[in-house]
Structure formats: C-alpha cells, structure tokens
Backbone as a ProteinNet text record, in pm:
[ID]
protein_1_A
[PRIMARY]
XXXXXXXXXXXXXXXXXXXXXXXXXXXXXXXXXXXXXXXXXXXXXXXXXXXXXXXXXXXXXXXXXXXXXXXXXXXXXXXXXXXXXXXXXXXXXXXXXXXXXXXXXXXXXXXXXX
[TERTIARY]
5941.5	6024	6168.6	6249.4	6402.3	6439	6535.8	6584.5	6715.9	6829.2	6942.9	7026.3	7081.6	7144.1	7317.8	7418.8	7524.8	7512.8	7605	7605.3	7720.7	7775.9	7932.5	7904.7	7922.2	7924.8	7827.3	7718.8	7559.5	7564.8	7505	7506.3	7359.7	7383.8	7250.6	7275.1	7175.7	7219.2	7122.2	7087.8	7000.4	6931.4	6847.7	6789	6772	6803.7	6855.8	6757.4	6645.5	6612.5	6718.2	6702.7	6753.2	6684	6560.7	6465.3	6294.5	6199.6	6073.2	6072.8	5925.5	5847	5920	6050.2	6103.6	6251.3	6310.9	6433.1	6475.3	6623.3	6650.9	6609.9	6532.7	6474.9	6550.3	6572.6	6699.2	6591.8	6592.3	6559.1	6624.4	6639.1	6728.8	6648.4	6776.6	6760.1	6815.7	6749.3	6844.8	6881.3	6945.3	6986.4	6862.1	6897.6	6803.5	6631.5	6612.2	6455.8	6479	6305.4	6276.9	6208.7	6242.2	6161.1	6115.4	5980.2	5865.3	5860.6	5867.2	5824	5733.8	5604.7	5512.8	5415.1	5337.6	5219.2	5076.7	5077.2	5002.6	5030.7	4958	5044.6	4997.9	4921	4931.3	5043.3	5086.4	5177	5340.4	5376.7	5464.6	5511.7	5657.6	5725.9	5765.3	5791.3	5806.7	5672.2	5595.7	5467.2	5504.6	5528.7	5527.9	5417	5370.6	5258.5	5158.2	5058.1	4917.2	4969.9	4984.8	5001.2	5145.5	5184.4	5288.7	5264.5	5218.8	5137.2	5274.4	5363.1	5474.4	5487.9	5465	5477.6	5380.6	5429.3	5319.3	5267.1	5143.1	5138.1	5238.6	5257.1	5356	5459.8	5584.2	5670.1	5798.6	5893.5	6027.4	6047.8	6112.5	6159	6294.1	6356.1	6481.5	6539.3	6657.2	6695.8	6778.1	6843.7	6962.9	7028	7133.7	7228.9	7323.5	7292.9	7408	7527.1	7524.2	7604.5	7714.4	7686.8	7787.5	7763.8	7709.6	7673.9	7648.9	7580.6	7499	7364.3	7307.8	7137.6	7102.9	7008.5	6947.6	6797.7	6767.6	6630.1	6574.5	6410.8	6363.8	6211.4	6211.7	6115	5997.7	5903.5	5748.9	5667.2	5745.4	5633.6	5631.5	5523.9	5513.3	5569.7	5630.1	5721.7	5869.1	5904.9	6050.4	6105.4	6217.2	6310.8	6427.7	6484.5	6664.5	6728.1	6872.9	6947.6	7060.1	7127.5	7273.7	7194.6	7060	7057	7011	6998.7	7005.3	6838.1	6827.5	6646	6693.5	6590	6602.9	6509.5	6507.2	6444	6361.9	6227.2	6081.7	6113.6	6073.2	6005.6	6188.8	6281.1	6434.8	6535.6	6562.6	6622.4	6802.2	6806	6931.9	7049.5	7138.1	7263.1	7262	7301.7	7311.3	7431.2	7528.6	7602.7	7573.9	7635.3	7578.9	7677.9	7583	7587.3	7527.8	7453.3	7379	7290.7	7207	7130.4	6985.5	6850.8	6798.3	6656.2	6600.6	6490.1	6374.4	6255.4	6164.4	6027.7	6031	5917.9	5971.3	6061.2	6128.7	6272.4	6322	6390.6	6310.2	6184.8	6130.1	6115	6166.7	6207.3	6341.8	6416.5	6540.1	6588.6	6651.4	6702.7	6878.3	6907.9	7060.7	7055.6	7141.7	7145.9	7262.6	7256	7387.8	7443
-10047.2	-10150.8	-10120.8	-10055.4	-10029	-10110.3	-10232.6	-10288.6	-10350.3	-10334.2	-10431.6	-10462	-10590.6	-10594.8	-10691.4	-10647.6	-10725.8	-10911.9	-10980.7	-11093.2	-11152	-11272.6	-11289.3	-11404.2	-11520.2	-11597.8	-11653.2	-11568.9	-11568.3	-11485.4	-11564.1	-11438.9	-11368.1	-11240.4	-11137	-11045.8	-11021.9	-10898.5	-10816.7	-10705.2	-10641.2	-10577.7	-10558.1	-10423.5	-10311.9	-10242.4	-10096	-10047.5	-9901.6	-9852.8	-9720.9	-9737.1	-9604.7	-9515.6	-9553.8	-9419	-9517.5	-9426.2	-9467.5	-9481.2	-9542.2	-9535.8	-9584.2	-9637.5	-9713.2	-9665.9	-9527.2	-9442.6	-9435.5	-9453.3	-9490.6	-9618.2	-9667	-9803.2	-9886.7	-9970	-10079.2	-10210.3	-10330.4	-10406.4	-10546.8	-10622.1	-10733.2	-10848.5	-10929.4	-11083.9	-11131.5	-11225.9	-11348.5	-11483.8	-11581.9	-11681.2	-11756.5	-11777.5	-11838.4	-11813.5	-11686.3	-11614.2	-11547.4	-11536.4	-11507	-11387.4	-11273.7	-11173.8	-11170.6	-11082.8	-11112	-10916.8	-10839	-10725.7	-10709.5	-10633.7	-10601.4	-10531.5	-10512.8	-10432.7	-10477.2	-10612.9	-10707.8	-10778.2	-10657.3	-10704.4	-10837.5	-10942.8	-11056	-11162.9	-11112.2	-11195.1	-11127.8	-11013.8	-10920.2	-10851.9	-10906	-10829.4	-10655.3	-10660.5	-10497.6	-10442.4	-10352.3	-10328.2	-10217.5	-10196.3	-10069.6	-10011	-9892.8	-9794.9	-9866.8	-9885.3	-9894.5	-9792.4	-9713.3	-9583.3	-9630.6	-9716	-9753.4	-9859.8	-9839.7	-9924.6	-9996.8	-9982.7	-10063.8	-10184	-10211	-10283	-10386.7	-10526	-10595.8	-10627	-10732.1	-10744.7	-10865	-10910.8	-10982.9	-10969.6	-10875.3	-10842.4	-10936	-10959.6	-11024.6	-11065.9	-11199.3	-11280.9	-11217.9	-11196.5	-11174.2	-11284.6	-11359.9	-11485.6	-11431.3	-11445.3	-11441.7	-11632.8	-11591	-11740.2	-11740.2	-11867	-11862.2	-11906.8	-11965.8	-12097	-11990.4	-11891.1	-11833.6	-11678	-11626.6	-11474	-11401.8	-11453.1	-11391.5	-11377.9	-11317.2	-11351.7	-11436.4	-11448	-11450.1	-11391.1	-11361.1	-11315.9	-11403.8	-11386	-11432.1	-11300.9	-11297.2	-11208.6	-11260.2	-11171.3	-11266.7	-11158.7	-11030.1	-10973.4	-10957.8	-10848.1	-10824.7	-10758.5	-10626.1	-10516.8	-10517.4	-10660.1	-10685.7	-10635.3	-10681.8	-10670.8	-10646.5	-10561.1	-10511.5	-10512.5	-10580	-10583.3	-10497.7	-10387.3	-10349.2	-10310.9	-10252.5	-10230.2	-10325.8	-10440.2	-10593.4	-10645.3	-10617.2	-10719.6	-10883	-10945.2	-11071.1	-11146.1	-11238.6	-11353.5	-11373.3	-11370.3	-11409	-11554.8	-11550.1	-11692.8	-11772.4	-11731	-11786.6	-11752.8	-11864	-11816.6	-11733.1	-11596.2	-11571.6	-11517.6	-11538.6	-11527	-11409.4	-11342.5	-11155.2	-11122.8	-11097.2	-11080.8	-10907.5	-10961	-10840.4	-10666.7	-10576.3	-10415.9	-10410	-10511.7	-10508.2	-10421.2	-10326.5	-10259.8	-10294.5	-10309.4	-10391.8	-10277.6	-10282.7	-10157.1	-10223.5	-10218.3	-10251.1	-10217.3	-10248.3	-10197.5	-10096.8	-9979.6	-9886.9	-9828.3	-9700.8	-9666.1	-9590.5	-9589.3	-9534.5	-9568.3	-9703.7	-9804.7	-9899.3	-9844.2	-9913.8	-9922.5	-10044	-10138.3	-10172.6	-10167.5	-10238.2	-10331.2	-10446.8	-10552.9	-10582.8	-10567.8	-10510.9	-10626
-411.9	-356.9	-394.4	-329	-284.2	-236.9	-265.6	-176.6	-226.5	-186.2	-224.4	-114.1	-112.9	-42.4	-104.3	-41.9	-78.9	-1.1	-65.8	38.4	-6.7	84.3	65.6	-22.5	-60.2	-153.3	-240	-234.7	-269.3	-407	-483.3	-580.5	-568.5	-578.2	-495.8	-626.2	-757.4	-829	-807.7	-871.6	-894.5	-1008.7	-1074.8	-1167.5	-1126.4	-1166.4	-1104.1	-1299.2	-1239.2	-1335	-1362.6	-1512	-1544	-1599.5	-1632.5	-1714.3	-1704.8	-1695.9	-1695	-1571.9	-1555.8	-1425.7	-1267.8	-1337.4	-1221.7	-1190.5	-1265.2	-1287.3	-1167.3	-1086.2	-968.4	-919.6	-882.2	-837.4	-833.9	-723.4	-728	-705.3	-751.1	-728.9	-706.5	-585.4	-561	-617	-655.3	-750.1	-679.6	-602.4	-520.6	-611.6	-577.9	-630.1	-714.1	-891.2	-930.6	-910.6	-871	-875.2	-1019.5	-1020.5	-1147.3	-1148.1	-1236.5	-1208.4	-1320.1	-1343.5	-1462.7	-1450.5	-1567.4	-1584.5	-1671.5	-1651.8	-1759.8	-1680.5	-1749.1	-1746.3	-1643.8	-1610.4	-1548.8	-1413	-1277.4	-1170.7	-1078.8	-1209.8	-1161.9	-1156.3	-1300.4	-1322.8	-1313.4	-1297.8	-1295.7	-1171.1	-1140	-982.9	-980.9	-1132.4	-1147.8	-1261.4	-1205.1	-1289	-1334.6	-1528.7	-1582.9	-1600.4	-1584.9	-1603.2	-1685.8	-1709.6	-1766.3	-1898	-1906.6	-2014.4	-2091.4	-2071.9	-2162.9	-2279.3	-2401.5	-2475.4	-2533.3	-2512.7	-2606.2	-2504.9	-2397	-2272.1	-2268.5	-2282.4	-2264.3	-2147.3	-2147.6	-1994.4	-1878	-1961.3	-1908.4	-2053.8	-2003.1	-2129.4	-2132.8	-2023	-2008.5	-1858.9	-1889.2	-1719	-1739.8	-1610.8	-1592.6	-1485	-1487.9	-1409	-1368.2	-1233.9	-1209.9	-1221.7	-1240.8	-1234.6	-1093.5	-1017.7	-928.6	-962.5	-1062.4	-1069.5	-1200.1	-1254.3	-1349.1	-1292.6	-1193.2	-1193.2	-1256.8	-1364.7	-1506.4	-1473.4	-1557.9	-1611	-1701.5	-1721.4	-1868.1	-1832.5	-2007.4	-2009	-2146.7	-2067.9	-2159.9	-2231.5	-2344.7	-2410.6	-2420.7	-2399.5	-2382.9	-2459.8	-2540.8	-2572.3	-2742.5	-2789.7	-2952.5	-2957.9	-2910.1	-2916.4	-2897.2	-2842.1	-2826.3	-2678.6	-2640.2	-2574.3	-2614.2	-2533.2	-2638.4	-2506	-2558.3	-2436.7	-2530.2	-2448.7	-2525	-2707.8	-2686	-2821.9	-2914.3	-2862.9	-2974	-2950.7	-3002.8	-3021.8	-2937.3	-2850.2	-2825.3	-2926.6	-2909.3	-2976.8	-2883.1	-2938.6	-2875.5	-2803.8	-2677.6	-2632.6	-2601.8	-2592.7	-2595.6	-2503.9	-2409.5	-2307.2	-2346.3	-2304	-2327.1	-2256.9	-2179.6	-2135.1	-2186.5	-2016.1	-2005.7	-1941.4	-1964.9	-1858.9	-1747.4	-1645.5	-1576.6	-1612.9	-1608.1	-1655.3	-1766.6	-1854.1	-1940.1	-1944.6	-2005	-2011.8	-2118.7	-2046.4	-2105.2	-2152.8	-2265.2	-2284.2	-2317	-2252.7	-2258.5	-2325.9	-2481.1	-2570.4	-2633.2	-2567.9	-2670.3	-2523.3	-2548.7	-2459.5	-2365.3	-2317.4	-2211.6	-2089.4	-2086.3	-1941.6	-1979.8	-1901.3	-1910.1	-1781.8	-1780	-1681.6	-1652.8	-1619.5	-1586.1	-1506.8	-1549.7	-1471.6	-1411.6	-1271.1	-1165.2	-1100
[MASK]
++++++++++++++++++++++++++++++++++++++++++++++++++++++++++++++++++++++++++++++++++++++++++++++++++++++++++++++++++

C-alpha cells in the first residue's frame, strides 16, 4: 500500500518507512485516523514481518492531529517505542511533531512521520 496524497487545507500526513519490511513505503494519514502497527493483521494497518520478535502484535497507534498538524503516538508494546531515540511511555498518549523518526522494537523498522 503506496499511497500519498497532498491536499489544500486538510491535514493529510504520512509514514514514510525508512528501514525494515516497509523501507520506501509511504503511507497516508488522513485527518484524525488512527493507524495501529504490529505484528497482528487483525488489529494492525501496517503489518511488520512475523520474524520480527521485538514487534508486538499490536505494537504502537500513530494519530494524526488536524487541529495542530502533529501526531501523537501511543506505545502498546514490551519492547518499547522510540521516537528521535527516546523510549515512550507504555500505554501514554504522546505529541510527535512531524519528521519525527519513530523505531519500532529496535532500529530494524523505522518510520518518519511526514
């Protein structure tokens, strides 16, 4: 799933991979959707590999904000979430601003948030 698109007063971002299963990959965030990454493609819009044991099955929500053109994320797993390097806080919604770079379980899936 490639897809982005610009829009004029909409805030439209994206996750764009930078390494792991999803390296290149652009993915669009429309206004206030929620995207779920992990391991479990019941509950998860971007599915990391089965073979990635640092990855939970449902690992981190990613929000876009319309209302500030930010993110936030939230961490859902045992292995952590790092945005910019920084461990999140389990279970806690947190304000991302966008070009953030977000690593999932270790640096073998990483994300930018565009």
């Amino acid at each position: 799933m490639k897809i982005f698109k610009k829009s004029g007063d909409t805030f439209v971002g994206s996750i764009m991979g930078l390494s792991g299963t999803y390296a290149d990959a652009i993915f669009r965030i429309d206004p206030d959707e929620n995207i779920t990454i992990g391991r479990d493609p019941k509950t998860s819009q971007i599915v990391v590999d089965e073979g990635c044991e640092l990855v939970s099955r449902t690992h981190c929500t990613v929000r876009g904000n319309a209302r500030t053109g930010q993110y936030s994320v939230i961490d859902h797993s045992k292995n952590g979430t790092f945005v910019n390097g920084e461990r999140l806080p389990c279970g806690v919604m947190v304000s991302v601003p966008r070009g953030s770079v977000l690593y999932i379980g270790d640096r073998q899936n990483s994300f930018r948030l565009n």
